[in-house]
PyMOL Python script that loads the backbone (N, CA, C, O; Angstrom):
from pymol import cmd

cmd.read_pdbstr("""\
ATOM      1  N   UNK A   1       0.829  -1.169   0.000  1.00  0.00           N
ATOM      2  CA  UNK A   1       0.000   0.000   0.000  1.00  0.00           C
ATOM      3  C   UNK A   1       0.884   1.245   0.000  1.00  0.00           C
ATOM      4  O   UNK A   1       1.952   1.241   0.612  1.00  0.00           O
ATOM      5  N   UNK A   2       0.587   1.978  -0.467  1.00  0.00           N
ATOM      6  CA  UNK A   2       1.304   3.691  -0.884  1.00  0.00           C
ATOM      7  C   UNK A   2       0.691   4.559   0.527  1.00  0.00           C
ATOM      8  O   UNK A   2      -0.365   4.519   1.158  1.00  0.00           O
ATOM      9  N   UNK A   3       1.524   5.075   0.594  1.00  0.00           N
ATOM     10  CA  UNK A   3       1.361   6.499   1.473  1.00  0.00           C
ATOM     11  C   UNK A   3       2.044   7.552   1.230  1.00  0.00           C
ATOM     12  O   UNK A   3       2.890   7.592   0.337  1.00  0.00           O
ATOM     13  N   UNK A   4       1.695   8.746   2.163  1.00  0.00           N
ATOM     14  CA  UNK A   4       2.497   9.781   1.389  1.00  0.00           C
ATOM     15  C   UNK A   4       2.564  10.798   2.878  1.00  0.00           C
ATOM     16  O   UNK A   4       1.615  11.264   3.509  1.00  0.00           O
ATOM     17  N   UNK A   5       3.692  10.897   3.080  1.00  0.00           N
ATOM     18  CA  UNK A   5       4.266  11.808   4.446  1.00  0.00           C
ATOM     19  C   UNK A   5       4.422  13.400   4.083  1.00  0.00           C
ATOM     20  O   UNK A   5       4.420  13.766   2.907  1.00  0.00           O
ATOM     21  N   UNK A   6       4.513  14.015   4.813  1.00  0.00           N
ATOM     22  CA  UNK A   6       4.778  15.743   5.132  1.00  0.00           C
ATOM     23  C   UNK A   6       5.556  16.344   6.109  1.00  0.00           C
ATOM     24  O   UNK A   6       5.102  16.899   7.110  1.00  0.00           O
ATOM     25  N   UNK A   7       7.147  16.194   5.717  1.00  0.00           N
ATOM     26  CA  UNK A   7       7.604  16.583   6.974  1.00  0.00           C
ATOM     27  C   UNK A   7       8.378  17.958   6.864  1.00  0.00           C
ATOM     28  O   UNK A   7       8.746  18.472   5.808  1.00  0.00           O
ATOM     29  N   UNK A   8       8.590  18.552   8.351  1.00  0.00           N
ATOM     30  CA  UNK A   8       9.240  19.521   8.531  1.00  0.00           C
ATOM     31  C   UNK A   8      10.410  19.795   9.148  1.00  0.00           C
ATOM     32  O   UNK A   8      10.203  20.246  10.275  1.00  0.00           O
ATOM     33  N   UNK A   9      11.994  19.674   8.764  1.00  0.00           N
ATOM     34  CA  UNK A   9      12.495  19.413   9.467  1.00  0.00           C
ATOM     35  C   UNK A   9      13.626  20.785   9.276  1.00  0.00           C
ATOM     36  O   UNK A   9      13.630  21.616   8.369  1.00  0.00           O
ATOM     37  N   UNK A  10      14.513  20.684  10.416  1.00  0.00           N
ATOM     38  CA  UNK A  10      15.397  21.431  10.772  1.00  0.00           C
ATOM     39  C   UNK A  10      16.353  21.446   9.913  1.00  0.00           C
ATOM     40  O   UNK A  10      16.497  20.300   9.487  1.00  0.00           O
ATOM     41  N   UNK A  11      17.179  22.258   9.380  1.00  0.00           N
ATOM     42  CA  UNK A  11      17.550  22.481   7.654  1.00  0.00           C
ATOM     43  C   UNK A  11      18.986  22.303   8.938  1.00  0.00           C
ATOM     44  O   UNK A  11      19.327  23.134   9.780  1.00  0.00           O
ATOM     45  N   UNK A  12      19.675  20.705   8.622  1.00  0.00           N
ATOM     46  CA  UNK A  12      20.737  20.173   9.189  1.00  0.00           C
ATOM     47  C   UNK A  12      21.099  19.157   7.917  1.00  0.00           C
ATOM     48  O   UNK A  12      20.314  18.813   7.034  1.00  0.00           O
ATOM     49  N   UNK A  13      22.375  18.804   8.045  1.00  0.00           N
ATOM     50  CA  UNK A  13      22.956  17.720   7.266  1.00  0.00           C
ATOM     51  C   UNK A  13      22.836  16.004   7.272  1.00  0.00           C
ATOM     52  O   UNK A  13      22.697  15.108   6.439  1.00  0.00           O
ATOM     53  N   UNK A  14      22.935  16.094   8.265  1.00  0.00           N
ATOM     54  CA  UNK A  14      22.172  14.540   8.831  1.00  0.00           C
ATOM     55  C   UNK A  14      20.964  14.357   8.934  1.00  0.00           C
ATOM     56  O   UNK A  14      20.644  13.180   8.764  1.00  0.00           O
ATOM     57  N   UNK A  15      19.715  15.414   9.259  1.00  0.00           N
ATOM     58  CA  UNK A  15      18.281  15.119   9.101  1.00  0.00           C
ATOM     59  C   UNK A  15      18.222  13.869   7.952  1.00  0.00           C
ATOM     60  O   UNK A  15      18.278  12.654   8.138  1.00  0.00           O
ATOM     61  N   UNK A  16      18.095  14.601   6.761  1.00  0.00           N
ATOM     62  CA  UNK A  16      17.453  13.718   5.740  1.00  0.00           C
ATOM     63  C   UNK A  16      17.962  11.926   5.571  1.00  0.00           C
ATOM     64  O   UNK A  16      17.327  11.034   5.008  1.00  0.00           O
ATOM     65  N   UNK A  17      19.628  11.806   6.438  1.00  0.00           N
ATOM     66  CA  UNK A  17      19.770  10.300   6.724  1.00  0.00           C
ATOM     67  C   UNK A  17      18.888   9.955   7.973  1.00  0.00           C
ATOM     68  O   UNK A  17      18.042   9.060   8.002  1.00  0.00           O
ATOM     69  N   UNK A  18      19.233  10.854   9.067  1.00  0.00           N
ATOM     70  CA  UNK A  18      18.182   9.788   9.707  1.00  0.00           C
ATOM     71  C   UNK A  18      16.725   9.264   9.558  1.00  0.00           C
ATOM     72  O   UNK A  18      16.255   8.258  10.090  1.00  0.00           O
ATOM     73  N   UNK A  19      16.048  10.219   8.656  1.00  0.00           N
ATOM     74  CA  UNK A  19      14.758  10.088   8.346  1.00  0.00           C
ATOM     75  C   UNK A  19      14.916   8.867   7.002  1.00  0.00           C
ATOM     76  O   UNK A  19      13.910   8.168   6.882  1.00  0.00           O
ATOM     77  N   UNK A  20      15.656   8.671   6.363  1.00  0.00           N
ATOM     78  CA  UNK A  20      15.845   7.523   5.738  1.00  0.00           C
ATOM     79  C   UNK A  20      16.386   6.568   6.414  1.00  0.00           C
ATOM     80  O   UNK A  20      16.853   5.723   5.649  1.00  0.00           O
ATOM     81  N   UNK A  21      16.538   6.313   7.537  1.00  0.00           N
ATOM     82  CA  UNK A  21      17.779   5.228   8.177  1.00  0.00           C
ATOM     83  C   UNK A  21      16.152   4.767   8.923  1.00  0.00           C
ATOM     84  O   UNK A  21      15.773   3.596   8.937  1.00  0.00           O
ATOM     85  N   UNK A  22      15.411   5.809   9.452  1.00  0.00           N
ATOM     86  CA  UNK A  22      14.038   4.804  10.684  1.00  0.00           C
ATOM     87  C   UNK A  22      13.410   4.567   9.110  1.00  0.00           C
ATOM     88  O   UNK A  22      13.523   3.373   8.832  1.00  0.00           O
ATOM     89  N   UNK A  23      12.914   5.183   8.228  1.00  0.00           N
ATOM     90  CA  UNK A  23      12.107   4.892   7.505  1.00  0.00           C
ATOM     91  C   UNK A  23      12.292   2.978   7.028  1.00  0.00           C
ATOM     92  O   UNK A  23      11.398   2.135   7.102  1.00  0.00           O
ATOM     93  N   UNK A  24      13.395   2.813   6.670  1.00  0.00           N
ATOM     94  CA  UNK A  24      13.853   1.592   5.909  1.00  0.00           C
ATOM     95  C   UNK A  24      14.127   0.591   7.258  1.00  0.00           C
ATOM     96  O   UNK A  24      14.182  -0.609   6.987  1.00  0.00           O
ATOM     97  N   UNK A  25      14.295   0.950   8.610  1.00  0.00           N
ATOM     98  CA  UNK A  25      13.628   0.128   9.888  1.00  0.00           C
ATOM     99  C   UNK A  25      12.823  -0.069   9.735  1.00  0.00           C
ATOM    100  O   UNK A  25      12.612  -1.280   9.670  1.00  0.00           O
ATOM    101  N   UNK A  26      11.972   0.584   9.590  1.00  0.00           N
ATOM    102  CA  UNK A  26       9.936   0.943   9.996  1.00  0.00           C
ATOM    103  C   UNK A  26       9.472  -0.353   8.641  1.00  0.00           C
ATOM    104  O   UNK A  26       8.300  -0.650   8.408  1.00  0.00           O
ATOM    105  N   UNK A  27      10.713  -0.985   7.873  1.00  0.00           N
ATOM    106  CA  UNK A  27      10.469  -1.605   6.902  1.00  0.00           C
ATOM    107  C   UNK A  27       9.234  -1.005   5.503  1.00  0.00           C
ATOM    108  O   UNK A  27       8.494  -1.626   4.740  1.00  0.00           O
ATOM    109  N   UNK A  28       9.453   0.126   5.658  1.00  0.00           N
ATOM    110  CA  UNK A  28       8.967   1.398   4.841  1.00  0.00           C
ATOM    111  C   UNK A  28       9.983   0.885   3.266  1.00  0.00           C
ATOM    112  O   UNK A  28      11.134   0.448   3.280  1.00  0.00           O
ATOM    113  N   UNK A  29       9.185   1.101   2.151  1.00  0.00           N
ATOM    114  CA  UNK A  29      10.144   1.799   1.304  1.00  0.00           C
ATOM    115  C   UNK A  29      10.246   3.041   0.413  1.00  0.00           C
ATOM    116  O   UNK A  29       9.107   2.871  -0.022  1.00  0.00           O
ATOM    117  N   UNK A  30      10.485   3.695   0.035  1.00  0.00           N
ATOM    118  CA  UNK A  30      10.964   5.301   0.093  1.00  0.00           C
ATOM    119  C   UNK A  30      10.136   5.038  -1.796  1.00  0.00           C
ATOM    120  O   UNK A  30       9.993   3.820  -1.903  1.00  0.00           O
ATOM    121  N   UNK A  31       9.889   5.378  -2.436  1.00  0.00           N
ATOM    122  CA  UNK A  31       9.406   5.303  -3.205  1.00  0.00           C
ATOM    123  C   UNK A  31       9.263   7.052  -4.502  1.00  0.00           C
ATOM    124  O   UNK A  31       9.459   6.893  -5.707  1.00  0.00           O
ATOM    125  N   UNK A  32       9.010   8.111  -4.078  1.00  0.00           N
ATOM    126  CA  UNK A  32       9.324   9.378  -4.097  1.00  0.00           C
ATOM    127  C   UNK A  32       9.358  10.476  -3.150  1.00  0.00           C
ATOM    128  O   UNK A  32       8.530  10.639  -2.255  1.00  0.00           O
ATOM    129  N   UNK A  33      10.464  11.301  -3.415  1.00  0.00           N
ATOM    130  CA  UNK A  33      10.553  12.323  -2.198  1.00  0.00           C
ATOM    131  C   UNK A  33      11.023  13.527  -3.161  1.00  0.00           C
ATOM    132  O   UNK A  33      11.510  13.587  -4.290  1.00  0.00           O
ATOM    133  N   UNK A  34      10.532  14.732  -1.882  1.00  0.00           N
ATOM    134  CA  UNK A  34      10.896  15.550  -2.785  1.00  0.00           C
ATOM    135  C   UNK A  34      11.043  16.831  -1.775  1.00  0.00           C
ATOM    136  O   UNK A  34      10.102  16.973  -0.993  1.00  0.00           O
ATOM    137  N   UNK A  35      12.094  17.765  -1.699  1.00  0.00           N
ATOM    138  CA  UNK A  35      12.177  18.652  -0.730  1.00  0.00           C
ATOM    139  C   UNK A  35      12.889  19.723  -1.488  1.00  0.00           C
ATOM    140  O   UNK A  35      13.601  19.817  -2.487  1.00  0.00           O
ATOM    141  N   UNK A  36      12.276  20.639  -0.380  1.00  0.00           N
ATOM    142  CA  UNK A  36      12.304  22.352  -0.717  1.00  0.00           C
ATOM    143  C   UNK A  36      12.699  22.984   0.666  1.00  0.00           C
ATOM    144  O   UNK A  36      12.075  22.804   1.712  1.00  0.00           O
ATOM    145  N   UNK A  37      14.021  23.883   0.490  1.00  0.00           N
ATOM    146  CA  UNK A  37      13.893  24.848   1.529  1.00  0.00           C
ATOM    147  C   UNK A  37      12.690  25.850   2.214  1.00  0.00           C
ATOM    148  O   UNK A  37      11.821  25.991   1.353  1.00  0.00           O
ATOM    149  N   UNK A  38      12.409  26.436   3.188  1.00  0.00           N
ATOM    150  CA  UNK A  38      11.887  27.464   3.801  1.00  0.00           C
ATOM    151  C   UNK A  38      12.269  28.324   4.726  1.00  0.00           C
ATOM    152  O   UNK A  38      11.321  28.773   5.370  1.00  0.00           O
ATOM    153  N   UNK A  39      13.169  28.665   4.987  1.00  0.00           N
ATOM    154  CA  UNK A  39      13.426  29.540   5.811  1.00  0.00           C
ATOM    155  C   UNK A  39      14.602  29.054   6.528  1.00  0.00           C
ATOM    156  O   UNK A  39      15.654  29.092   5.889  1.00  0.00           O
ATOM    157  N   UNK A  40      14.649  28.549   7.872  1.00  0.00           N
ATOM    158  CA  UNK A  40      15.306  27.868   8.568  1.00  0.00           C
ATOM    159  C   UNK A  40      15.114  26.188   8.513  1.00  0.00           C
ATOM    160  O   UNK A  40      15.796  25.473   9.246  1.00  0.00           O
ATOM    161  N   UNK A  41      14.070  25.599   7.526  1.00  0.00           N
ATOM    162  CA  UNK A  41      13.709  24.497   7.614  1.00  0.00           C
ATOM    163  C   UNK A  41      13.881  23.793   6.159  1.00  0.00           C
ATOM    164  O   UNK A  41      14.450  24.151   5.127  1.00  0.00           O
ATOM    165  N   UNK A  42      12.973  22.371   6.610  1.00  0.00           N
ATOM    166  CA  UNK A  42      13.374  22.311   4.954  1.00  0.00           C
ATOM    167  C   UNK A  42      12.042  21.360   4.834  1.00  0.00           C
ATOM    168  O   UNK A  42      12.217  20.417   5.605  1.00  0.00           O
ATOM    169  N   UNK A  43      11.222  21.284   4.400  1.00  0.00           N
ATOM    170  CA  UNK A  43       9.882  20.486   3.920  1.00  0.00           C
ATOM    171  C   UNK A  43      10.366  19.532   2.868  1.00  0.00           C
ATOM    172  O   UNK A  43      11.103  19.816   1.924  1.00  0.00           O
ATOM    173  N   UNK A  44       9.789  18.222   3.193  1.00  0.00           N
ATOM    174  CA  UNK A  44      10.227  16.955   2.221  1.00  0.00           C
ATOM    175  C   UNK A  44       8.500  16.517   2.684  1.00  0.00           C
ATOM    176  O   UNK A  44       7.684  16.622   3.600  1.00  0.00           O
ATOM    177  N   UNK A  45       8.700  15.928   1.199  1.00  0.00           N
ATOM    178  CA  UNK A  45       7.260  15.670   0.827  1.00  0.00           C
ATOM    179  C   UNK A  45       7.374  13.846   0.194  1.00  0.00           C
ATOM    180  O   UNK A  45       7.447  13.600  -1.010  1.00  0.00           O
ATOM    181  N   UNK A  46       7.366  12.555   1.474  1.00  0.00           N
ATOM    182  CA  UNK A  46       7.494  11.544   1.196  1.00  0.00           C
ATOM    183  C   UNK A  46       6.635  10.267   0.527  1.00  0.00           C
ATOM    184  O   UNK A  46       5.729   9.896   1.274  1.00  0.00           O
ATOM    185  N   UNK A  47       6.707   9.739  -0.363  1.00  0.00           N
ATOM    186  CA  UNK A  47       5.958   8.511  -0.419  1.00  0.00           C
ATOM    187  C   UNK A  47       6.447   7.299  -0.380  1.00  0.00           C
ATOM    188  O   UNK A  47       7.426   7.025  -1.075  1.00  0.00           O
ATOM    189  N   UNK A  48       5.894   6.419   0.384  1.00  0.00           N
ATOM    190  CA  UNK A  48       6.527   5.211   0.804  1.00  0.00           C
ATOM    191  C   UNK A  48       5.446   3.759   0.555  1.00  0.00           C
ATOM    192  O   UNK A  48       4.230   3.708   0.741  1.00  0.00           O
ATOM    193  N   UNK A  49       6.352   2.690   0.091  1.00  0.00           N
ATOM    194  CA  UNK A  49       5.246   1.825  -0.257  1.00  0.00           C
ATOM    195  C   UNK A  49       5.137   0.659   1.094  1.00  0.00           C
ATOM    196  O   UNK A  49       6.255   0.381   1.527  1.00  0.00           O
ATOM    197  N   UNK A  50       4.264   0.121   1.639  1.00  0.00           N
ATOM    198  CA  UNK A  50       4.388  -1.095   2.784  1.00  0.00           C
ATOM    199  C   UNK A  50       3.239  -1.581   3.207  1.00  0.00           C
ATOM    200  O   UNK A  50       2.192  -0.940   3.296  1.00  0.00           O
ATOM    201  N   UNK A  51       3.390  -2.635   3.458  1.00  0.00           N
ATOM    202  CA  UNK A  51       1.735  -3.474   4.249  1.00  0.00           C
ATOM    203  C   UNK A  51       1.760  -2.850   5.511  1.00  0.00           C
ATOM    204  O   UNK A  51       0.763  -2.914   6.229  1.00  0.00           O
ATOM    205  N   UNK A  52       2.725  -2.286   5.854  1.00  0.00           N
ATOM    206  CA  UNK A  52       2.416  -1.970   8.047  1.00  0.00           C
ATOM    207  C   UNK A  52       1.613  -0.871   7.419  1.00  0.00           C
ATOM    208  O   UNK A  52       1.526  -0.542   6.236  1.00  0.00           O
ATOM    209  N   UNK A  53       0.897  -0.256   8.781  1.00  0.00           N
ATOM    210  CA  UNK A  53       0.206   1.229   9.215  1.00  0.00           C
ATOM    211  C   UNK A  53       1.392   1.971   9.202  1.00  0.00           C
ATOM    212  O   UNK A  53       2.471   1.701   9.727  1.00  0.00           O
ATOM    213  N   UNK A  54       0.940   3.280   8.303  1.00  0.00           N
ATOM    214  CA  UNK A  54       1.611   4.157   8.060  1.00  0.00           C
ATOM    215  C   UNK A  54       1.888   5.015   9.557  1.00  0.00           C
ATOM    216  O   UNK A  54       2.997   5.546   9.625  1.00  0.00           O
ATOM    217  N   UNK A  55       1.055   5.174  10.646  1.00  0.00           N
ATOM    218  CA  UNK A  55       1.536   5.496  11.675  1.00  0.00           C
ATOM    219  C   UNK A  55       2.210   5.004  12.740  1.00  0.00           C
ATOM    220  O   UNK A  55       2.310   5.616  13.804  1.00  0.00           O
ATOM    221  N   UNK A  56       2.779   3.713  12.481  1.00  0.00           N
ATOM    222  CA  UNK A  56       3.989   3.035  12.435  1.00  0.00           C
ATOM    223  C   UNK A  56       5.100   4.084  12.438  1.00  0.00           C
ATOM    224  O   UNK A  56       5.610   4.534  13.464  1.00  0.00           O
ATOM    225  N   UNK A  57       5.551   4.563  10.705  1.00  0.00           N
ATOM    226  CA  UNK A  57       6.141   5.246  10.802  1.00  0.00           C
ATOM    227  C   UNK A  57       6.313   6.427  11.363  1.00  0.00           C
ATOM    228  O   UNK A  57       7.376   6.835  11.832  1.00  0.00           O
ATOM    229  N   UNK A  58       4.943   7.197  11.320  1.00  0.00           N
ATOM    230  CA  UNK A  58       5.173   8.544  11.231  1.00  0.00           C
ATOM    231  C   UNK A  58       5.162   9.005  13.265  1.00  0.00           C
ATOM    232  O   UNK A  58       5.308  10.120  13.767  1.00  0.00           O
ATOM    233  N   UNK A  59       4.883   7.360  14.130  1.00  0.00           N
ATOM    234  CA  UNK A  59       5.086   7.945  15.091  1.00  0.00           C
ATOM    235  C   UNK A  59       6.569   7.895  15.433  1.00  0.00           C
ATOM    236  O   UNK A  59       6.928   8.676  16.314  1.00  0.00           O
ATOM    237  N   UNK A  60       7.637   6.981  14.795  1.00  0.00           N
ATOM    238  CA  UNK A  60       8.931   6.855  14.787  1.00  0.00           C
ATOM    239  C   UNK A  60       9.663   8.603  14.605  1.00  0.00           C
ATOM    240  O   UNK A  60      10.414   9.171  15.397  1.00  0.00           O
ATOM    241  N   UNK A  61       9.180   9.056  13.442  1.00  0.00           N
ATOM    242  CA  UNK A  61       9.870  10.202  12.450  1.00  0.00           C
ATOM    243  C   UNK A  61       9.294  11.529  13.530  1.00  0.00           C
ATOM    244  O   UNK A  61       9.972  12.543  13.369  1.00  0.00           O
ATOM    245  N   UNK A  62       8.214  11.674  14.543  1.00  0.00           N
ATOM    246  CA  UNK A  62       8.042  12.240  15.389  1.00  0.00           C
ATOM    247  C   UNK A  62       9.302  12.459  16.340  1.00  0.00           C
ATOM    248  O   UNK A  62       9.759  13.573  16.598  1.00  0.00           O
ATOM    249  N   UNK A  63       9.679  11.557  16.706  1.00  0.00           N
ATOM    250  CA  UNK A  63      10.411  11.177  17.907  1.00  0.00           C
ATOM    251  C   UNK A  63      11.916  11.613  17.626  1.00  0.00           C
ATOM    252  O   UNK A  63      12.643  11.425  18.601  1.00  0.00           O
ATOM    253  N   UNK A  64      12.312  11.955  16.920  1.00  0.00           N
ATOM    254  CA  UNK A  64      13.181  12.448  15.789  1.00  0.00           C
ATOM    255  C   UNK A  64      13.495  13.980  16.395  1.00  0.00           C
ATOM    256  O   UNK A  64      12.520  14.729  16.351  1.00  0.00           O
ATOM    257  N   UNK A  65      14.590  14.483  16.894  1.00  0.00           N
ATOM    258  CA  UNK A  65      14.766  15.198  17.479  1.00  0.00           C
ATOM    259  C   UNK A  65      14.578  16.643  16.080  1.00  0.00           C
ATOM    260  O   UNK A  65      14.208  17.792  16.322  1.00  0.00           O
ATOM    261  N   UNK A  66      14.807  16.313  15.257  1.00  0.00           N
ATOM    262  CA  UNK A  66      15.168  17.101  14.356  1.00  0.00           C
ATOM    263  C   UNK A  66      13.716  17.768  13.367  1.00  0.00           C
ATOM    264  O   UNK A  66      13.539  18.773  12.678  1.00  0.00           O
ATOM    265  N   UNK A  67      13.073  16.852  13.674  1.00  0.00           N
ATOM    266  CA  UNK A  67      11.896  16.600  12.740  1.00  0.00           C
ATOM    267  C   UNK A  67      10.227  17.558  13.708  1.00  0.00           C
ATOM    268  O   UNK A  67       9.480  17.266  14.642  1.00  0.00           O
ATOM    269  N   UNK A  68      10.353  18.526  12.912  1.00  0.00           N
ATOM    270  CA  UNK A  68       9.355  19.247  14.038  1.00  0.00           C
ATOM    271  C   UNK A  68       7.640  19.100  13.616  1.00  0.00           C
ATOM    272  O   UNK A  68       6.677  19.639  14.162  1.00  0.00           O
ATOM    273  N   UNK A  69       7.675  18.265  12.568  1.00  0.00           N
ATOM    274  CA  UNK A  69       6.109  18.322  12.067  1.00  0.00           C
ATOM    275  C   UNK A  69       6.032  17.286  11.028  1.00  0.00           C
ATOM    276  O   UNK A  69       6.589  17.353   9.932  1.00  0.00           O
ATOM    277  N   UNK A  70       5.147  16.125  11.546  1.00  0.00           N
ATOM    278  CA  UNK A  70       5.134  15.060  10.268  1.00  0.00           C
ATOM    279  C   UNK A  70       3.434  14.638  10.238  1.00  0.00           C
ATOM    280  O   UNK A  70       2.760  14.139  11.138  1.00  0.00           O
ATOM    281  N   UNK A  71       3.077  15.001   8.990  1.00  0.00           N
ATOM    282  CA  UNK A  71       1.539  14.786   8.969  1.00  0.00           C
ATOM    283  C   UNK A  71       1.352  13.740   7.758  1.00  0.00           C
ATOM    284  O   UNK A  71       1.732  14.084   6.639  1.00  0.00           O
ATOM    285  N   UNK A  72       0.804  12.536   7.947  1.00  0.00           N
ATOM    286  CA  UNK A  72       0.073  11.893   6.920  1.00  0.00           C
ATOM    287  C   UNK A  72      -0.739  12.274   6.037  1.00  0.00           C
ATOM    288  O   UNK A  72      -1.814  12.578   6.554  1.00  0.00           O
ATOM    289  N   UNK A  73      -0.720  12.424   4.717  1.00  0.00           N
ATOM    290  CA  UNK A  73      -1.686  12.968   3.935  1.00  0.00           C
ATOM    291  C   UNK A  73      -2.931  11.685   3.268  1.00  0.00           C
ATOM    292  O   UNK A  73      -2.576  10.587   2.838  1.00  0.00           O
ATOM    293  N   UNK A  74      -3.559  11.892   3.293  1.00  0.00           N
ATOM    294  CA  UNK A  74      -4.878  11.128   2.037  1.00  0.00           C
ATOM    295  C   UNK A  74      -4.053  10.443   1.372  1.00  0.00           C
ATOM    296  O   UNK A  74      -2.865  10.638   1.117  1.00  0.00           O
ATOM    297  N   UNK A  75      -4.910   9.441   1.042  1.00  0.00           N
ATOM    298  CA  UNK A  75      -4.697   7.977   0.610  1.00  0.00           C
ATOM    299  C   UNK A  75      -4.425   8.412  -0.853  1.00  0.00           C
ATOM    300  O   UNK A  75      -3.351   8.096  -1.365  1.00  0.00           O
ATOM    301  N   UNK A  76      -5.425   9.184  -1.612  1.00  0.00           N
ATOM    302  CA  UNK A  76      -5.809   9.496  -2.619  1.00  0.00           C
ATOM    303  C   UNK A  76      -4.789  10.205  -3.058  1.00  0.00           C
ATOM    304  O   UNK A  76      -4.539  10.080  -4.257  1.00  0.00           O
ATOM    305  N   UNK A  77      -4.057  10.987  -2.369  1.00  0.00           N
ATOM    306  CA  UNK A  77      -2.498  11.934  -2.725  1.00  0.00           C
ATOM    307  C   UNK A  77      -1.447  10.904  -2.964  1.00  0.00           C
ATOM    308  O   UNK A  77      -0.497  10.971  -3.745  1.00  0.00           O
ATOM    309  N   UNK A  78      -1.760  10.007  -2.211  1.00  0.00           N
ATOM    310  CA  UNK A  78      -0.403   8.515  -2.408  1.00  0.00           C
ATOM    311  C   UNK A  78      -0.753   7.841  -3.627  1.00  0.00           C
ATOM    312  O   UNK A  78       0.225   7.410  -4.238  1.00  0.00           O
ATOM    313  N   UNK A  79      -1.791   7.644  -4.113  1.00  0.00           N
ATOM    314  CA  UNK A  79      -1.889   7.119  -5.179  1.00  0.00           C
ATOM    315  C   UNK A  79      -1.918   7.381  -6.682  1.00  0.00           C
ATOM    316  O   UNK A  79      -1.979   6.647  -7.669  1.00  0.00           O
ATOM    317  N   UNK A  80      -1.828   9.167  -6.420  1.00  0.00           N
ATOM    318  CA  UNK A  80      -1.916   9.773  -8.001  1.00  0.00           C
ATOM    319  C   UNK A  80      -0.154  10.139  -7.739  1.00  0.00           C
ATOM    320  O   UNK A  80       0.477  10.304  -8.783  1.00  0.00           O
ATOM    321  N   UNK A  81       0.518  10.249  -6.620  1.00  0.00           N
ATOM    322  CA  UNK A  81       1.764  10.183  -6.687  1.00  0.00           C
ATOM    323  C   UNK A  81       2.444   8.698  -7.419  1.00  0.00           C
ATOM    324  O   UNK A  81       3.428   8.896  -8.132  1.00  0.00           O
ATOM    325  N   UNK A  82       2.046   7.482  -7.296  1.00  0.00           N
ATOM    326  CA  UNK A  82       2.612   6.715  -7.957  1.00  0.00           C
ATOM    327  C   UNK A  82       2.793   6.028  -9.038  1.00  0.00           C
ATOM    328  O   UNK A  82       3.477   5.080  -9.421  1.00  0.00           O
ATOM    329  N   UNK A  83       1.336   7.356  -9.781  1.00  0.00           N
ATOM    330  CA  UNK A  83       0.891   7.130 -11.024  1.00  0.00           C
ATOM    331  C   UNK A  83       2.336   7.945 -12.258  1.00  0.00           C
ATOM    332  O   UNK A  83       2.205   7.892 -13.480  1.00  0.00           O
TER     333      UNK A  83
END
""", "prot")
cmd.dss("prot")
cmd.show_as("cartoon", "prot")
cmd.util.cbc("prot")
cmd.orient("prot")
């Protein structure tokens, strides 16, 4: 099943590995991503394919010292993404 993440994280050098290092724990796979600066931050916009519950992951990527905002989007956004 497809999903599709929203995160906000602290515009650091290591963020974007650790958020790939729990993701591919969480037995997630990364499927498209895509990120843009903002200010002091940096917004990555994830889709990941897996049979677990997506809040699996996204309570992992919480916990994430770095990571100040991760929202699950609609099912329906994950799936015209993998079109």
């Amino acid at each position: 099943m497809m999903h599709s993440l929203e995160l906000e994280v602290s515009r650091r050098p290591e963020v974007l590995e650790r958020v790939l290092r729990v993701t591919r724990h969480r037995g997630f796979r990364v499927t498209n991503m895509q990120m843009r600066e903002q200010g002091e931050n940096t917004l990555l916009a994830i889709t990941v394919e897996a049979e677990r519950a997506i809040e699996l992951l996204s309570n992992q990527l919480t916990k994430l010292v770095d990571v100040n905002l991760c929202v699950i989007k609609a099912q329906e956004a994950a799936r015209q993404a993998a079109r």
